[in-house]
N, C-alpha and C positions, 0 to 999 in steps of 0.2 A: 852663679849665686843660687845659693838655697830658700826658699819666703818660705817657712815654716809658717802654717795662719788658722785660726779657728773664728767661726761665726756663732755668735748665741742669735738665736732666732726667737720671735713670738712661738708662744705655746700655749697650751691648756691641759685641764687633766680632763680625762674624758672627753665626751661631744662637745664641739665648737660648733655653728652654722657654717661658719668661713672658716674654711681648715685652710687658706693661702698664710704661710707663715711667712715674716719677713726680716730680713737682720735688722738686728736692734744693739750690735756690738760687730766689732772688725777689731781685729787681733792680730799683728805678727811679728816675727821675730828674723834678721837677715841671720844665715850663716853663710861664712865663706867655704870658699874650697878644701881651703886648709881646716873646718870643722869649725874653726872660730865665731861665735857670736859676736855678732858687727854693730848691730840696735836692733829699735821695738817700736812698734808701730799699735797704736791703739784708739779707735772712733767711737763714741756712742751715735746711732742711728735711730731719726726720729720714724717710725714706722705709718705709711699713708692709709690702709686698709683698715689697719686696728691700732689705731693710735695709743689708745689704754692697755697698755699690758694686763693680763689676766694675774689676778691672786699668787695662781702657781707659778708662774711663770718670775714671778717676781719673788717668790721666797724659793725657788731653784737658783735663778743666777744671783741674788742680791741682788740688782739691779733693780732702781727706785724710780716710779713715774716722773718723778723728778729731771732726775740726769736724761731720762728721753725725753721730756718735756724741751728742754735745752740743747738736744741735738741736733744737728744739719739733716739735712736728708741724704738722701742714698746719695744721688747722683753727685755731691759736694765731699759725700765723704771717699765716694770711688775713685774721685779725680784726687783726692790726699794719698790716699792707697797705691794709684798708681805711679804717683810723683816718688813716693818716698822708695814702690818697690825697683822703677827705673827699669821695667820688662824690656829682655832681650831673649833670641831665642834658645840661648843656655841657661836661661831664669827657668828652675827647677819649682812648681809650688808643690808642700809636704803638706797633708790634712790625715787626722787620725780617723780616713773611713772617706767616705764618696760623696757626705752627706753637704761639707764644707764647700765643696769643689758646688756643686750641681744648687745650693741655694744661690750661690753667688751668680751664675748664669742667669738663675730665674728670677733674679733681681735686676740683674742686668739686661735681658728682653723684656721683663713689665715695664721697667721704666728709660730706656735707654734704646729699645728695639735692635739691642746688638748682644754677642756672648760676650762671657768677660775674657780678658785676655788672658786667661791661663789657656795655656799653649802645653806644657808638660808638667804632668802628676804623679806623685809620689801616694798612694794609698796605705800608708805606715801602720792602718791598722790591722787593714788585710795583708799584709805582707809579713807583718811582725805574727799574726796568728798561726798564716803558714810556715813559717820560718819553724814555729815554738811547736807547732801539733796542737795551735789551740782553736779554739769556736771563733767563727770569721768575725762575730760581732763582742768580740772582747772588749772589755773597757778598759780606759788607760789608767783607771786605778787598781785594776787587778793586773795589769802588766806592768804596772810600777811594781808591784807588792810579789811579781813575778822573779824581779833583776834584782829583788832586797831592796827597793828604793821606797821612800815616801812622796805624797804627792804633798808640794808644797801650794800653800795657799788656797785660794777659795775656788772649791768646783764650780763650771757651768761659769767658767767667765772667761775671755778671749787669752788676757795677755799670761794667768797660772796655767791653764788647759796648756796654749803654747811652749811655755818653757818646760813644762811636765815631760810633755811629749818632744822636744829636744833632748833630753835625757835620754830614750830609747835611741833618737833618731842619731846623736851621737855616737852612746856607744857602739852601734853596729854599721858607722858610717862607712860606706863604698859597701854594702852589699845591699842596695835597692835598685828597684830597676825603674824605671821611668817608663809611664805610658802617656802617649802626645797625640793630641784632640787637633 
């Protein structure tokens, strides 16, 4: 099984005091063996550090202090994440870059003093860069805009970023290679 997954995190533009950023969205999408999309998976996460999302941060993803105001925390929504993704050690996670994979660790030892259980990663942004001869930190709207595709829906948010990036991860399915932590 494939967990295609994206995390929006706390941000700022410019200097922060506290630069520990923390998910504030969980994201994902199963695909099968056979390429098929299976379901979708999707948390808002009440963040403990910096509970108020900053300005930008919230006119980047839309996301409204609100809908964090009303989220679970981490650890409530990691045991959801896990339930729904049913890790085994041919559970494949796809993240477009490093960045998805390694907040969710450091979420998962700040509050949980353990890694998360991704076990093998799919780095679809670096690998699609390589693949293309493009800049390793391409973004998946100019790789959509790469393959003639559009990006549907609203950027900087778990469950479009996801299905965006199953589009890539589709079309050029069985040629990724897997690297296991």
């Amino acid at each position: 099984m494939y967990i295609l997954f994206d995390i929006e995190a706390t941000c700022w533009d410019g200097y922060h005091s506290n630069h520990d950023q923390e998910v504030i969205e969980i994201g994902g999408v199963k695909v099968d063996q056979f390429n098929e999309h299976i379901s979708e998976f999707q948390s808002f996460v009440l963040p403990c550090i910096n509970p108020e999302l900053s300005f930008y941060c919230k006119s980047l993803t839309n996301i409204s202090q609100e809908e964090i105001n009303e989220a679970p925390l981490f650890e409530e929504v990691y045991d959801h994440f896990y339930e729904w993704v049913e890790p085994d050690v041919d559970t494949i996670f796809v993240s477009w870059g490093n960045f998805d994979r390694k907040i969710l660790d450091a979420e998962c030892e700040r509050n949980m003093n353990e890694a998360s259980f991704i076990q093998n990663h799919i780095d679809l942004r670096g690998q699609y860069a390589e693949m293309k001869g493009k800049k390793p930190k391409l973004g998946l709207m100019k790789a959509l805009l790469n393959e003639g595709m559009e990006f549907d829906g609203q950027p900087h948010r778990a469950i479009p970023d996801t299905l965006n990036m199953m589009k890539i991860f589709k079309r050029y399915f069985g040629n990724w290679f897997i690297k296991s932590f």
